[in-house]
N, C-alpha and C positions, 0 to 999 in steps of 0.2 A: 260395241259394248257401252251401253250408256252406264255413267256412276252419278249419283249425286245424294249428297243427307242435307237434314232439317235438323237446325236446334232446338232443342226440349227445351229453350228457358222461360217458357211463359206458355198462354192459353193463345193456342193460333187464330189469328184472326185475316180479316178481308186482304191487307198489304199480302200477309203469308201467301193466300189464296190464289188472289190474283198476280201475285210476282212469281209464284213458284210451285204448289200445288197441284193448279188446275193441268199447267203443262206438264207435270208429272205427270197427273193419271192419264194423259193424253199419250204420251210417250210411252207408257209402261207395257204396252201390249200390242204395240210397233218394232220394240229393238229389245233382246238380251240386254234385260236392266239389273242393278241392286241401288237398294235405296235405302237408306240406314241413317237412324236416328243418333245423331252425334251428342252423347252423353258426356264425351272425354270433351269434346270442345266447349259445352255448357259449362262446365267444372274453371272457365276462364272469367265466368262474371257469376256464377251460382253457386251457394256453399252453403245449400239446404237441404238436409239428407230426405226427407220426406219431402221436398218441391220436386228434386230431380227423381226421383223416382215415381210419382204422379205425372209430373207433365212429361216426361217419358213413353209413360203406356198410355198418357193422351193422343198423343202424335200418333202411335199405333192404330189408336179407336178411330181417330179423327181419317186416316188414310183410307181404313178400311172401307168406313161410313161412307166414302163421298167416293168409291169405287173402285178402289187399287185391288185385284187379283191377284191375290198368292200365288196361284196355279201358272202366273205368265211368269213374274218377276218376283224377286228377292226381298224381303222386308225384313229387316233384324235391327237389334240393336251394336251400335261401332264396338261398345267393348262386350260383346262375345265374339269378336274377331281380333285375339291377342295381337296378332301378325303385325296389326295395322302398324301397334305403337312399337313395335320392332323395328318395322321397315322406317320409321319415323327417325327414329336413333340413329341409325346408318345414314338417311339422306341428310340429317341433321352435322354429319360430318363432313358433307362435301359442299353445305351452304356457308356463302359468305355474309359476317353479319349485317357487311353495307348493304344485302339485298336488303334483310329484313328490316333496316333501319329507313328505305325508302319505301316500304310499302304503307300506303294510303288509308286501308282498310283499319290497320291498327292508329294512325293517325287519328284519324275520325274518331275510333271506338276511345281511348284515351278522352278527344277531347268534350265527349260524351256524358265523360265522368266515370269512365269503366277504370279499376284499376290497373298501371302498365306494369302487371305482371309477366313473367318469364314466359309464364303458358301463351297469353295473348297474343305476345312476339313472337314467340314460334309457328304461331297458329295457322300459316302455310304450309308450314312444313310437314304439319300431322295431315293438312289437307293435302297435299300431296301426297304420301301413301295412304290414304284414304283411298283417292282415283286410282295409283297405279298399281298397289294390293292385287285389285283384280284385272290388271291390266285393260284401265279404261279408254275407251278410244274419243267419248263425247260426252262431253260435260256439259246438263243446263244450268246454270247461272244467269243470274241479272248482271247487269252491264258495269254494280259496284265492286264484283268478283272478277273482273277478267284480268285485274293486273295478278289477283292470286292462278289463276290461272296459265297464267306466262311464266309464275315462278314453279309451275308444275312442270312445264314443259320444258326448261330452264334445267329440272333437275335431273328428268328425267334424260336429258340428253348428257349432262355433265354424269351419270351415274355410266350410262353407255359406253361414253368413250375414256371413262377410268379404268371401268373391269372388265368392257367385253371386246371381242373384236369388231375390227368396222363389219363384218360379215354376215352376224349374230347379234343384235344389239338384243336387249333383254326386254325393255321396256319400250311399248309403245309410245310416241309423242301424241297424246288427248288435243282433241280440238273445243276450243268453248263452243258451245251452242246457245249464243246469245238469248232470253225468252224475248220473246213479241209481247209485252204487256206494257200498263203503261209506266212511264218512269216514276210517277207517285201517285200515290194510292192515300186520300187527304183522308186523315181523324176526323176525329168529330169537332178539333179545335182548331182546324186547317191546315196544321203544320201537318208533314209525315205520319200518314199513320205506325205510333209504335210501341209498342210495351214501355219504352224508356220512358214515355212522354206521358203513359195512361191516358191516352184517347183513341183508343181501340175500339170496336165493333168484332166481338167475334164471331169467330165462322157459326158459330150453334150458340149463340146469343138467342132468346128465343121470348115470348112474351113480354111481359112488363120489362122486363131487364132489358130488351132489344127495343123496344117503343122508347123508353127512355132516355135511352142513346142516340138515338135515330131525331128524337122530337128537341134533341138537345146541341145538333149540330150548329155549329156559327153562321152565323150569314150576316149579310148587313141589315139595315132599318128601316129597307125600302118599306113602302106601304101594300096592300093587297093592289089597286088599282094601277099603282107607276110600273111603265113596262120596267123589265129586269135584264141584266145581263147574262146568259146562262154557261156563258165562258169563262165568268168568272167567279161561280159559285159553288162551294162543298160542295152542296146539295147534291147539283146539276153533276159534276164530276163524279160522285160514286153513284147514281142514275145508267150514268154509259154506259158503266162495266156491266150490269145486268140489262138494259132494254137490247131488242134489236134495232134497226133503224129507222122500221115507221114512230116505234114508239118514242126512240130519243127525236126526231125531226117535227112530232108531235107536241110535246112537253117541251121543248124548243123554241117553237112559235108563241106555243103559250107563256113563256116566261116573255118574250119581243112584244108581247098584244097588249100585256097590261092586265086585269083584272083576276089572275091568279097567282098566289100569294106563295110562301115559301113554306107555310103547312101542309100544301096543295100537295106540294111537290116530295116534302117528309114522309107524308101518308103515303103516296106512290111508289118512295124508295123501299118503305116499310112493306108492301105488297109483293115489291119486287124478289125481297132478300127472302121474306117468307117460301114464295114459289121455288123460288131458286132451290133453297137448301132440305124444304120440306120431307121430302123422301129419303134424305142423309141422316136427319135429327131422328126418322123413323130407325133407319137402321144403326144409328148409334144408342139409340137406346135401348134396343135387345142386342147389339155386342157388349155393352155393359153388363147384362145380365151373363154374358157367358167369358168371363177372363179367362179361362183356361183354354176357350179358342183362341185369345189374340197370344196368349202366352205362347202357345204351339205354332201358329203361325209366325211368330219370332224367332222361335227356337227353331224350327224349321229352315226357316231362311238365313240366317246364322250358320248351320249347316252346310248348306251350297255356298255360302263366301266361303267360309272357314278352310271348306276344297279347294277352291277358285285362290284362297291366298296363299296356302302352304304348296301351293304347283310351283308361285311364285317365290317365296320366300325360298323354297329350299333350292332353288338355282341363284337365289342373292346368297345365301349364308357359303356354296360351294363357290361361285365366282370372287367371293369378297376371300375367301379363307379362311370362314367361321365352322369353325370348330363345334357338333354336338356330339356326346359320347355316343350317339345313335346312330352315327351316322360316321363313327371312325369304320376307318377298311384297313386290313392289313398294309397296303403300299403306303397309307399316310402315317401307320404308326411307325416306318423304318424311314422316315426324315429326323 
């Protein structure tokens, strides 16, 4: 059972793409997936009622556009799956704070400039029943998630051998599924591509607004004629992700020869991204015209977790000795 969500907090771009995305839809119609757009986790740096709600059912437009099949796997949004932040609660009572005080992810995001709010610091621990909700067994993540991922597994074992027997353990232990992508994916100002930073390329970037970005990337001051390095240039680096091999060993040599320039090489990216997403931008702009598809296909998938969680949840609330009036029986009301 593969699990994994994206956060709604900005307009997803190339980094999103290439680090998470593309292998998404790669995976989605290989393995018993749900993918779910983490709204509850956005609510840790975003506190704009109309943002989160837009880039929300972007995430949805934007998955569907560029090929995610409802029909294979699961697509919802996290809170129409109450369970999640139930389950969250409870695993929240068997974590220790010194885990969360060493985990890195929130490190980093603090020194970001993100507030080091409660939610952020917890923000494992909702990732955690997030995955084992539907009791996930493979989790893809980038390689700056695997320590959150150790505290998944972490829990889910510490949850096992609290309430269940060694014979019956409840929850499976999830394996990360490291992506194959590259480890950074340069802006347009060299540093990380990322919403924090606003030098982003987004994925449906598209005319002027994509030429402009594209034409506006850093590079050094070589001249058209001095050969170039293409090892060590933006440009050349978001090139890879879209050429195949002749093309990148081609544009390659060319930058080593000398007499083409780093416009050359813009225009070429600029060709590339067009082809690439072309047929996406087509179908996100008639799933625009039709929201009560992507609504339904939400609502929908939503549905199948919401089963998939309460199968779970109601043998956590019985192993734990949580109490619902729906669920008293005679023999528990004569203790």
């Amino acid at each position: 059972m593969v699990v994994s969500g994206i956060q709604p907090s900005g307009t997803l771009h190339l980094g999103n793409y290439f680090g998470a995305i593309r292998q998404h839809i790669e995976l989605h119609d290989k393995h018993p997936s749900y993918y779910f757009i983490v709204n509850y986790h956005a609510l840790t740096s975003l506190h704009d009622r109309a943002a989160l709600r837009s880039y929300s059912l972007d995430v949805a437009l934007d998955y569907l556009a560029l090929g995610f099949n409802p029909k294979l796997s699961s697509l919802f949004l996290q809170s129409d799956v109450p369970q999640v932040t139930e389950l969250a609660w409870i695993f929240a009572t068997l974590t220790p704070v010194s885990q969360l005080e060493k985990a890195v992810a929130f490190k980093d995001k603090v020194a970001q400039g993100l507030s080091a709010n409660a939610g952020l610091f917890t923000y494992p621990i909702l990732q955690a029943a997030d995955i084992l909700v539907y009791g996930g067994t493979l989790v893809p993540v980038g390689a700056d998630q695997k320590q959150n991922i150790e505290i998944t597994r972490d829990t889910a074992s510490k949850f096992n051998n609290t309430f269940c027997s060694d014979d019956a353990p409840l929850f499976p232990i999830p394996d990360p599924l490291i992506l194959d992508s590259v480890s950074v994916v340069p802006g347009i100002d060299g540093r990380k591509m990322s919403k924090s930073y606003g030098n982003t390329i987004g994925i449906f970037d598209e005319g002027a607004a994509l030429k402009k970005k594209v034409m506006g990337i850093v590079t050094d001051s070589k001249g058209l004629d001095e050969p170039k390095d293409p090892d060590s240039c933006n440009v050349f680096a978001l090139i890879k992700l879209f050429a195949d091999d002749a093309t990148r060993d081609r544009i390659a040599e060319a930058y080593r020869s000398g007499g083409y320039g780093y416009g050359h090489a813009k225009k070429e990216l600029l060709g590339m991204i067009d082809d690439h997403f072309g047929e996406a931008r087509e179908r996100r702009r008639d799933l625009a015209t039709r929201p009560d598809y992507v609504i339904d296909v939400l609502r929908e998938g939503a549905k199948a977790a919401g089963l998939r969680a309460e199968e779970y949840m109601h043998r956590v609330r019985d192993v734990t000795g949580l109490i619902t009036t729906g669920s008293v029986t005679s023999e528990s009301t004569q203790h």
